[in-house]
VOBA-1610 file (N, C-alpha, C; in pm, whole numbers, padded with zeros to 5 digits, always signed):
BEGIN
Unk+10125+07719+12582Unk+10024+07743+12478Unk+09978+07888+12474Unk+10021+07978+12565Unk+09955+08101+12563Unk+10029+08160+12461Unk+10186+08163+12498Unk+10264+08259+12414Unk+10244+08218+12275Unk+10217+08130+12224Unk+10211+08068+12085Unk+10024+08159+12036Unk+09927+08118+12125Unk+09810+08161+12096Unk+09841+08334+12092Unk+09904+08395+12191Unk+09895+08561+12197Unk+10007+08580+12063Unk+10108+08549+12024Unk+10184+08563+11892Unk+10097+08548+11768Unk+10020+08430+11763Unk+09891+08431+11645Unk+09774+08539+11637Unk+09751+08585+11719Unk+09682+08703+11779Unk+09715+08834+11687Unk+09837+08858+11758Unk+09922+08960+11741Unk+09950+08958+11571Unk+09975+08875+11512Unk+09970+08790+11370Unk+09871+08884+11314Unk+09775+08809+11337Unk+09650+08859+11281Unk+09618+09017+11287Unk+09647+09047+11400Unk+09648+09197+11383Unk+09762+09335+11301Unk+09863+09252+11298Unk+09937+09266+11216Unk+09901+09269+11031Unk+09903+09121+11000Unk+09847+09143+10914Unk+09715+09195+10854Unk+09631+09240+10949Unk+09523+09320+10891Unk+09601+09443+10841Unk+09671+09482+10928Unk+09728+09626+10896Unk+09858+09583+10768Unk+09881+09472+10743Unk+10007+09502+10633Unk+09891+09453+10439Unk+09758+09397+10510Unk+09687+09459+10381Unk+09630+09552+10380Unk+09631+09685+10451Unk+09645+09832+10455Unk+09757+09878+10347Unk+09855+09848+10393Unk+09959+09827+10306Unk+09980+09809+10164Unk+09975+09658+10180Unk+09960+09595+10070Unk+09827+09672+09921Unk+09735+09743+09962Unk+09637+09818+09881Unk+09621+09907+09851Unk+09696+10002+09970Unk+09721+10141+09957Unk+09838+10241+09893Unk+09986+10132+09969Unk+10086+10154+09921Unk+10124+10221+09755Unk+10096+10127+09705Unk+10122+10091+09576Unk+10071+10265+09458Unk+09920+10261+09570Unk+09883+10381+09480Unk+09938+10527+09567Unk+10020+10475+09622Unk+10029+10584+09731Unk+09980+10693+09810Unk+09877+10593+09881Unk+09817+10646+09957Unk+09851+10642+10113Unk+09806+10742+10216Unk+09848+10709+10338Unk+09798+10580+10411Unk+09849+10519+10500Unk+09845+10347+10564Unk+09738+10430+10678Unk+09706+10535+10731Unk+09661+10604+10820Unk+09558+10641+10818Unk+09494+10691+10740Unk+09421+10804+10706Unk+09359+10776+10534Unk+09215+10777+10523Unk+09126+10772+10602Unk+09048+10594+10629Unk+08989+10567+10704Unk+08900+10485+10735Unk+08910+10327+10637Unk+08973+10251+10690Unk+08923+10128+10556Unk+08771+10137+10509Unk+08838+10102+10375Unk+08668+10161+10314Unk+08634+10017+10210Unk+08546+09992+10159Unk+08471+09912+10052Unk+08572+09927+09958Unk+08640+09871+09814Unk+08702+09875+09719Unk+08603+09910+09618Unk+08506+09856+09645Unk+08370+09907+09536Unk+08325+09969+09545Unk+08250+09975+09685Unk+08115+10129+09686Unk+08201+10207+09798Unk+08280+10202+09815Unk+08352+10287+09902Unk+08304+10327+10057Unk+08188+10223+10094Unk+08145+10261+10245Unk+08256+10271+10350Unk+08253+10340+10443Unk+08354+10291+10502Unk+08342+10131+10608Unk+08436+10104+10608Unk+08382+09933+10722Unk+08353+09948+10862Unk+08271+09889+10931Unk+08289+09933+11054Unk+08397+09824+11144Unk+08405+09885+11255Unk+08508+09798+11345Unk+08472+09663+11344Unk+08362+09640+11367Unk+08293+09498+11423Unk+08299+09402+11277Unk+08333+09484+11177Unk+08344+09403+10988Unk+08469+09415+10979Unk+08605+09451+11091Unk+08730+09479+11039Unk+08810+09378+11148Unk+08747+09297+11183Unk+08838+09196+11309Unk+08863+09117+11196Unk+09041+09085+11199Unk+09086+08982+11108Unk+09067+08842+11079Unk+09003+08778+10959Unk+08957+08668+10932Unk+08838+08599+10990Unk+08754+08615+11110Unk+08606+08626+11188Unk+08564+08730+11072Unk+08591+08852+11023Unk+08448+08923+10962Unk+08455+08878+10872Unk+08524+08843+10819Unk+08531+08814+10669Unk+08455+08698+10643Unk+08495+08586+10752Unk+08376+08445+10716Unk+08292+08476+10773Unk+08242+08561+10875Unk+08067+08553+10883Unk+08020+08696+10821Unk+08069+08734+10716Unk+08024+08832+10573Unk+08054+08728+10486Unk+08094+08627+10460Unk+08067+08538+10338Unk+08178+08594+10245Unk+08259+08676+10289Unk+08341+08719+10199Unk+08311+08833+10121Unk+08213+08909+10139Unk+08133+08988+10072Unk+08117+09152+10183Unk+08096+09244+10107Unk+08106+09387+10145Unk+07916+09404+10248Unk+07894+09453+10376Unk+07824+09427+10423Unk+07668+09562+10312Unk+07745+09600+10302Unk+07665+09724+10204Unk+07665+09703+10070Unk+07723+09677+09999Unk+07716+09663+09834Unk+07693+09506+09828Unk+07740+09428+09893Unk+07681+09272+09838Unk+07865+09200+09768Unk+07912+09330+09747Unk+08057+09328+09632Unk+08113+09186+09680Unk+08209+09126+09647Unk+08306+09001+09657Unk+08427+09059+09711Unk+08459+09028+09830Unk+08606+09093+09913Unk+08722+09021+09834Unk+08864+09033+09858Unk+08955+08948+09789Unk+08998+08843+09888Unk+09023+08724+09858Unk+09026+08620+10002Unk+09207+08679+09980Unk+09281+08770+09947Unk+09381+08796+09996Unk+09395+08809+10136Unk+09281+08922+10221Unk+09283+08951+10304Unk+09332+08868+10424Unk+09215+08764+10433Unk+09237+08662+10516Unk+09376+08569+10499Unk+09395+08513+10328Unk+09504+08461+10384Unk+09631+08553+10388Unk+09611+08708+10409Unk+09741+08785+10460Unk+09731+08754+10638Unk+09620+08778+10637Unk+09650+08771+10803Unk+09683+08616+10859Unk+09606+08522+10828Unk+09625+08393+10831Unk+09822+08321+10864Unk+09838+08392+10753Unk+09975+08382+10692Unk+10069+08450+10836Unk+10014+08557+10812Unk+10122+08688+10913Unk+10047+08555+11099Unk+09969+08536+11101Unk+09924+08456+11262Unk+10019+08360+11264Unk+10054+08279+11159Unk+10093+08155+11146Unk+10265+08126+11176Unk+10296+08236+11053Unk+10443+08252+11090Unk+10464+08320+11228Unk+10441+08444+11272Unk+10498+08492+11391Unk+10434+08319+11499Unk+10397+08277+11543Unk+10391+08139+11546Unk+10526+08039+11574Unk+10553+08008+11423Unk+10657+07986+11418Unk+10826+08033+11431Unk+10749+08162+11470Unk+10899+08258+11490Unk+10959+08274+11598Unk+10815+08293+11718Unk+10825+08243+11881Unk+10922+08115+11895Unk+10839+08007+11825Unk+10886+07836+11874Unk+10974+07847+11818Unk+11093+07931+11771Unk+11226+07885+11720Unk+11324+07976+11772Unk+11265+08104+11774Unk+11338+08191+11862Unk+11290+08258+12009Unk+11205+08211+12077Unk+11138+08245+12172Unk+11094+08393+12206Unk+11070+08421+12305Unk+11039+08580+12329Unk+11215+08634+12378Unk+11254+08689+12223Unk+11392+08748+12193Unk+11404+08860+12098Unk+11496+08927+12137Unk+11491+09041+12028Unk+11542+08941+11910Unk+11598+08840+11921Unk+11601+08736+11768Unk+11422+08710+11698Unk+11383+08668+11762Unk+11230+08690+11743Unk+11163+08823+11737Unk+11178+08930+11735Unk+11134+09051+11739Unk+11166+09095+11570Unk+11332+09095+11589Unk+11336+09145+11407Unk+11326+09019+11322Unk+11318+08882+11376Unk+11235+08784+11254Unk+11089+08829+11186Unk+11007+08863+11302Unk+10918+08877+11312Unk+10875+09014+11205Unk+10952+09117+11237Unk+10941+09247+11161Unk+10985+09223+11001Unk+11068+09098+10974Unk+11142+09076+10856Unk+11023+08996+10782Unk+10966+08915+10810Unk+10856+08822+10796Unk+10778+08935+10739Unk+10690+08960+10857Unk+10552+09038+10823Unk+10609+09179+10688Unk+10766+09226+10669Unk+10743+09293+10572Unk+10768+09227+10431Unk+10853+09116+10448Unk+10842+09002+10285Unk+10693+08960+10277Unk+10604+08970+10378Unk+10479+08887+10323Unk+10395+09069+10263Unk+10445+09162+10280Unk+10345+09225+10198Unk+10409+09274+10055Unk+10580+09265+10107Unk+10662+09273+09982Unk+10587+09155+09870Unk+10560+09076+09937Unk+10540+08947+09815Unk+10409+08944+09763Unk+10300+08987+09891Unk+10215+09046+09777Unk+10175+09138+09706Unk+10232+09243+09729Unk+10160+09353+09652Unk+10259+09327+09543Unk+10405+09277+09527Unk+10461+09208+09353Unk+10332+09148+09283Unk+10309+09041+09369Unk+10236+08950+09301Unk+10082+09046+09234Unk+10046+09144+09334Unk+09882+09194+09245Unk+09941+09337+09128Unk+10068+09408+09213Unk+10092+09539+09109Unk+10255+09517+09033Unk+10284+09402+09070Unk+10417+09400+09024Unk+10495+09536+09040Unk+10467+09589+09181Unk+10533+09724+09259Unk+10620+09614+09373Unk+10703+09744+09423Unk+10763+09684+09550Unk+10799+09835+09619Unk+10694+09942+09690Unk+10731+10047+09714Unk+10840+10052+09832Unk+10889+10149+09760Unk+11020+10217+09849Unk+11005+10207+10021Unk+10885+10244+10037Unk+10869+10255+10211Unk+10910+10142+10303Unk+10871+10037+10212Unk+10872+09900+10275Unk+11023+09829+10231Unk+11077+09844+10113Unk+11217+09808+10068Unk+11350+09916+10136Unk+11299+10029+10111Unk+11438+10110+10163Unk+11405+10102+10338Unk+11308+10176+10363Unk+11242+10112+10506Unk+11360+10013+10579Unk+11273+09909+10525Unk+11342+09780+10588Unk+11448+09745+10584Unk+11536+09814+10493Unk+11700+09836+10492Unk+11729+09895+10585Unk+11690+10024+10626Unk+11711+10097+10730Unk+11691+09988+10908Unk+11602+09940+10871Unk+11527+09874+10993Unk+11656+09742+11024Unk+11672+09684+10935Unk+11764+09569+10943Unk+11940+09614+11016Unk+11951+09778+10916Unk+12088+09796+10948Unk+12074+09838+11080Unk+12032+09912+11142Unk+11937+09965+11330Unk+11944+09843+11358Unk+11891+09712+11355Unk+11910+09627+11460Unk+12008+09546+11422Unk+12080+09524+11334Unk+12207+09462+11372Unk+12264+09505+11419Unk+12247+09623+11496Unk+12328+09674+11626Unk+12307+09638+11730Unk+12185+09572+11745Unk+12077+09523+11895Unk+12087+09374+11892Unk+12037+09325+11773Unk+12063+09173+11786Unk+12205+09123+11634Unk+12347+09092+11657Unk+12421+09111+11578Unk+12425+09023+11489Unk+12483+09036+11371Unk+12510+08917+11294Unk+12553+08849+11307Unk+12616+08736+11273Unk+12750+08671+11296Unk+12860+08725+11191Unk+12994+08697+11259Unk+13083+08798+11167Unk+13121+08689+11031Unk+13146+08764+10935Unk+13127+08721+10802Unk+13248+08780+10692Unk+13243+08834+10613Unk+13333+08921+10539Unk+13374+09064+10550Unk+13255+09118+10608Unk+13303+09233+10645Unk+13416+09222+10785Unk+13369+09154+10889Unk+13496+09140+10966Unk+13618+09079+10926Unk+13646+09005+10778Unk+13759+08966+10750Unk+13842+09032+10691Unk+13763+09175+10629Unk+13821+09253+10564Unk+13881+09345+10655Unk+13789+09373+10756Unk+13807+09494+10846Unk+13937+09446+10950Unk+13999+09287+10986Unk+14078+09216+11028Unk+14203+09281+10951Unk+14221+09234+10775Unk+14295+09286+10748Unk+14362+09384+10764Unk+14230+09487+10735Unk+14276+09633+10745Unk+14349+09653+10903Unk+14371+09544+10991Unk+14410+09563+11104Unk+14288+09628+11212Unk+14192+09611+11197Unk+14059+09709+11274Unk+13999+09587+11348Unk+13952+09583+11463Unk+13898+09501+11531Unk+13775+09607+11650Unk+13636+09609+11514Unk+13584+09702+11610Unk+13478+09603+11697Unk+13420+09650+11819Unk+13328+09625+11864Unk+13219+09504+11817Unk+13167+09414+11877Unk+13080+09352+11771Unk+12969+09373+11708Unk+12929+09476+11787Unk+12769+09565+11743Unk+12840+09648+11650Unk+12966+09740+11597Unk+12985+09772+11493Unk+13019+09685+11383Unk+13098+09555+11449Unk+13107+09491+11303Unk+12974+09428+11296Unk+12860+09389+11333Unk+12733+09358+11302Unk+12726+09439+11216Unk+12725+09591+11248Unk+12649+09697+11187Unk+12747+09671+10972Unk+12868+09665+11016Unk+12946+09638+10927Unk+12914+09563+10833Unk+12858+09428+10880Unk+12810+09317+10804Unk+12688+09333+10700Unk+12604+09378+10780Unk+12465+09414+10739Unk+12482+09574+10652Unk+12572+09635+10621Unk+12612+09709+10556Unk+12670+09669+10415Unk+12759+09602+10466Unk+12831+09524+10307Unk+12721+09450+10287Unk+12652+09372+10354Unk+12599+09224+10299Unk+12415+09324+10205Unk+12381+09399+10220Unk+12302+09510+10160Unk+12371+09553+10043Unk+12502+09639+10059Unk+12545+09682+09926Unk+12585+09585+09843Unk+12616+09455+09882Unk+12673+09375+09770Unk+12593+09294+09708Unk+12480+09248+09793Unk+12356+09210+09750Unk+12231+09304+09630Unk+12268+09396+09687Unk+12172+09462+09599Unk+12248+09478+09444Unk+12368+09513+09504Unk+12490+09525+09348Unk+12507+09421+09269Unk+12487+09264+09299Unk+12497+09135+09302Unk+12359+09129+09170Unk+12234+09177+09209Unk+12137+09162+09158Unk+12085+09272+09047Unk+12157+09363+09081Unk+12205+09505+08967Unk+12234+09437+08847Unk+12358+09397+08854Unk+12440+09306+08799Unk+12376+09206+08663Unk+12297+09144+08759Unk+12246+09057+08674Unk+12124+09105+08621Unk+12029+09164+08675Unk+11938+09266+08559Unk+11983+09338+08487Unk+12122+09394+08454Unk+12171+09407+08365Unk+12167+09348+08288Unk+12276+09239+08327Unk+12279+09128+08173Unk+12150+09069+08166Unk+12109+09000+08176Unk+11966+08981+08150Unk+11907+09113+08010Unk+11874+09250+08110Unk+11818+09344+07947Unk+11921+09325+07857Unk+12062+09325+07848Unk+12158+09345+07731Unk+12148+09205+07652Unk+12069+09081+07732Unk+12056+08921+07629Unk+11971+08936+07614Unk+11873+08968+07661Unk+11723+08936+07604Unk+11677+09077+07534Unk+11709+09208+07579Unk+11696+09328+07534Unk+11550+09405+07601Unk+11490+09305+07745Unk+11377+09331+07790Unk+11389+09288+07925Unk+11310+09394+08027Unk+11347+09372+08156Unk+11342+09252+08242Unk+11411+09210+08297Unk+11396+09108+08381Unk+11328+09136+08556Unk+11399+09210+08584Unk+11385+09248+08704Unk+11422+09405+08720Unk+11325+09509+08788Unk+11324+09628+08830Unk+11405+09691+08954Unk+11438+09768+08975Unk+11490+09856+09069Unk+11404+09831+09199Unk+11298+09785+09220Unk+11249+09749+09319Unk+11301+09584+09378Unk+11333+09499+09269Unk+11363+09376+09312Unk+11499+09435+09384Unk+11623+09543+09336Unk+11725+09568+09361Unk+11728+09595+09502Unk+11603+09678+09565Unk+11572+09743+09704Unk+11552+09632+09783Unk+11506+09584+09715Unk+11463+09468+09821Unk+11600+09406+09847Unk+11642+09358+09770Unk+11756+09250+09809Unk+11865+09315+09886Unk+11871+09484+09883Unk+11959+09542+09971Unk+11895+09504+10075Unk+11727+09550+10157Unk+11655+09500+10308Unk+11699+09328+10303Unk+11730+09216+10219Unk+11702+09137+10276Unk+11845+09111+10334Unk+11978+09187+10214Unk+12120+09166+10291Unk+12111+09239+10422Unk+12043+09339+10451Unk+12091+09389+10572Unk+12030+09307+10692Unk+11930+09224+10700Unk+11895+09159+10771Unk+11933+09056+10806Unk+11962+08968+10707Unk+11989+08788+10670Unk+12142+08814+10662Unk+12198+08896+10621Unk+12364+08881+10598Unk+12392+08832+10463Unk+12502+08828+10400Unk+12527+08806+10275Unk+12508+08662+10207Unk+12533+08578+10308Unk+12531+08466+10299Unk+12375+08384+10263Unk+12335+08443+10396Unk+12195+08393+10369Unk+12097+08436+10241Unk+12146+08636+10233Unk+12074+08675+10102Unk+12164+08603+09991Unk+12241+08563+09962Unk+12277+08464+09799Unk+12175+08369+09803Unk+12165+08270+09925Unk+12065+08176+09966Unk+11933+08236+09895Unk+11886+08340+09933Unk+11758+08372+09890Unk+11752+08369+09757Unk+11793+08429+09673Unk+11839+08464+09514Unk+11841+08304+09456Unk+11890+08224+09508Unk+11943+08104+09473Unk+11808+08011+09434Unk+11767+08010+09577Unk+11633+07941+09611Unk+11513+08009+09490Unk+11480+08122+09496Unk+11380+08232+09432Unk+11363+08197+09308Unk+11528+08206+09258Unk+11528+08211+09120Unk+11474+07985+09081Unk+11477+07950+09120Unk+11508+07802+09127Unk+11357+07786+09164Unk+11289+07840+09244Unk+11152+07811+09260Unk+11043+07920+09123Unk+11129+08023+09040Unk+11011+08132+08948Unk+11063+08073+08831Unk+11146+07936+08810Unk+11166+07923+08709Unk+11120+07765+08704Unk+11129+07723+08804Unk+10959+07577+08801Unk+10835+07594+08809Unk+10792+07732+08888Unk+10672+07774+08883Unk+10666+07824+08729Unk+10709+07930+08655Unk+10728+07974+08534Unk+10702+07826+08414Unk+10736+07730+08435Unk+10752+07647+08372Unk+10621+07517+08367Unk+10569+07602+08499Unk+10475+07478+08487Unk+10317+07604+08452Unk+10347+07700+08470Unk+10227+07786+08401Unk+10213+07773+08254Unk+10352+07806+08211Unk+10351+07792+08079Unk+10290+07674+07959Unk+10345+07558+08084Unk+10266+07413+08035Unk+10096+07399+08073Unk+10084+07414+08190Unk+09973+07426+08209Unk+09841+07509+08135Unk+09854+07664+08170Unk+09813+07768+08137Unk+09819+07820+07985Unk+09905+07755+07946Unk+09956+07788+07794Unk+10010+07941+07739Unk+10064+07991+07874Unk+10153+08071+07857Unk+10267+08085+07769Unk+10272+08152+07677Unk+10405+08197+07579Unk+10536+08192+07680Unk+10632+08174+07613Unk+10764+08161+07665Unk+10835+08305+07756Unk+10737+08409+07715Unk+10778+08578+07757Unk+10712+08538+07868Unk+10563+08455+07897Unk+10518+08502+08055Unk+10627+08445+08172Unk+10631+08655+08220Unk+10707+08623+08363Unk+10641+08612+08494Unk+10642+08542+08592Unk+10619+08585+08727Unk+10676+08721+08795Unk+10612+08742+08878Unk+10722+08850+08939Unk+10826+08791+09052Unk+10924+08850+09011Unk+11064+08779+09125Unk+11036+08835+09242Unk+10993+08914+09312Unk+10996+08955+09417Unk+10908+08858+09511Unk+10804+08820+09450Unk+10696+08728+09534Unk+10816+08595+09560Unk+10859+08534+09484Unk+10945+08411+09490Unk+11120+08455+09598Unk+11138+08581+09611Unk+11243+08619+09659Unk+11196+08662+09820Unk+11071+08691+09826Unk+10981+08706+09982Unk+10975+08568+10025Unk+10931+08485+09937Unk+10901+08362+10004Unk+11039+08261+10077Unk+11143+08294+09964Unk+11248+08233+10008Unk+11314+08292+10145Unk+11337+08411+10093Unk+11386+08471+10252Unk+11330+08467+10346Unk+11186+08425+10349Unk+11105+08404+10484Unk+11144+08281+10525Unk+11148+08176+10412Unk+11215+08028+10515Unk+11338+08082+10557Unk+11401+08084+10489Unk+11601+08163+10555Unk+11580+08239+10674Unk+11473+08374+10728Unk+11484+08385+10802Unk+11399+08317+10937Unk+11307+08207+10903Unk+11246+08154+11015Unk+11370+07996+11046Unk+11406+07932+10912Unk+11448+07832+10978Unk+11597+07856+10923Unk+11691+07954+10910Unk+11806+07977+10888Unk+11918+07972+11013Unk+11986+08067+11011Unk+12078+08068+11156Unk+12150+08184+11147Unk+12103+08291+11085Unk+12192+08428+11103Unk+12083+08512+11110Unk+11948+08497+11175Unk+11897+08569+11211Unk+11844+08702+11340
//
């Protein structure tokens, strides 16, 4: 029970810092510098108002100086980020398999929200995490996939930490090209964007992590869950046939099950 309680911990502290992120990013501001501050009156917070999900319910949800209304994003970012690393332990234990789940997780959950409030997906966190994914498929490897069948052909039989590295290389470029692809066609039928150059970034971080296989999985799932959600706003809400969701929130969520309860992680 400890390692499960100190991972929720760690969660929480985490996600305080990836709605740093998640608020700052977007307008591009530094994650560092200066001070979390009020969104309204701009006080700055103090430490004892910045412990994740405790200040927030005994402030009522509310700014301790202006009275203002906080966003219950906060809490359920951290909530969220406690819960999964959680579940990331009990499936992969204390492992570097659990280490880059863990890093893959906590960056789809801020990828997915800051889609969902700015319909952004900044570069730091998409190209970032491409970088981050292709670095540890050298440490913890993929399983071999197409890139080693190709590289077979070619007669090459490298190392398995290079063909990891290999995998998570192709399975990034073809993924992201995969989804190029189809935001293409998409503007040339409808003549209006479907999906941005940021959904494209992303799906390169999620091939380099998940592998090719698993990122189609994601795409598959995403698109299959923003087009029942899409469908039931529209009925509901009385949304016109143009209202879109953003794909990126539905493409975070999927790849987070793929990478907590998948098998090429």
């Amino acid at each position: 029970m400890v390692i499960p309680f100190l991972a929720f911990l760690f969660g929480l502290l985490i996600g305080s810092f990836l709605n740093v992120c998640i608020h700052r990013l977007p307008e591009e501001e530094s994650v560092v510098h200066p001070r979390s501050r009020c969104p309204h009156c701009g006080q700055p917070i103090r430490w004892y108002d910045n412990i994740p999900v405790l200040s927030f319910v005994l402030l009522a949800g509310r700014c301790r100086d202006c009275q203002a209304a906080l966003s219950f994003l906060y809490p359920v970012v951290e909530l969220a980020t406690g819960c999964l690393f959680v579940l990331v332990v009990a499936r992969f234990g204390l492992s570097m398999a659990a280490l880059k789940a863990a890093l893959f997780v906590a960056l789809m959950l801020a990828l997915g929200a800051t889609d969902l409030l700015t319909r952004l997906l900044p570069d730091e966190l998409t190209l970032g995490g491409a970088g981050a994914g292709l670095a540890l498929s050298l440490v913890h490897p993929l399983q071999p996939g197409l890139a080693s069948l190709l590289l077979g052909v070619l007669g090459w039989r490298p190392s398995p930490r290079l063909g990891s590295a290999a995998e998570s290389l192709l399975a990034a470029t073809v993924s992201a090209g995969l989804l190029y692809l189809i935001a293409e066609l998409y503007y040339r039928i409808r003549f209006r964007e479907g999906m941005g150059l940021g959904d494209v970034k992303m799906m390169a971080m999620i091939g380099a992590f998940l592998g090719l296989r698993q990122a189609f999985l994601a795409v598959i799932l995403a698109s299959i869950a923003g087009t029942v959600l899409g469908l039931l706003f529209i009925l509901l809400f009385r949304k016109g046939l143009a209202y879109e969701l953003p794909f990126g929130t539905f493409l975070a969520f999927s790849s987070i099950v793929l990478a907590v309860w998948g098998s090429e992680t």
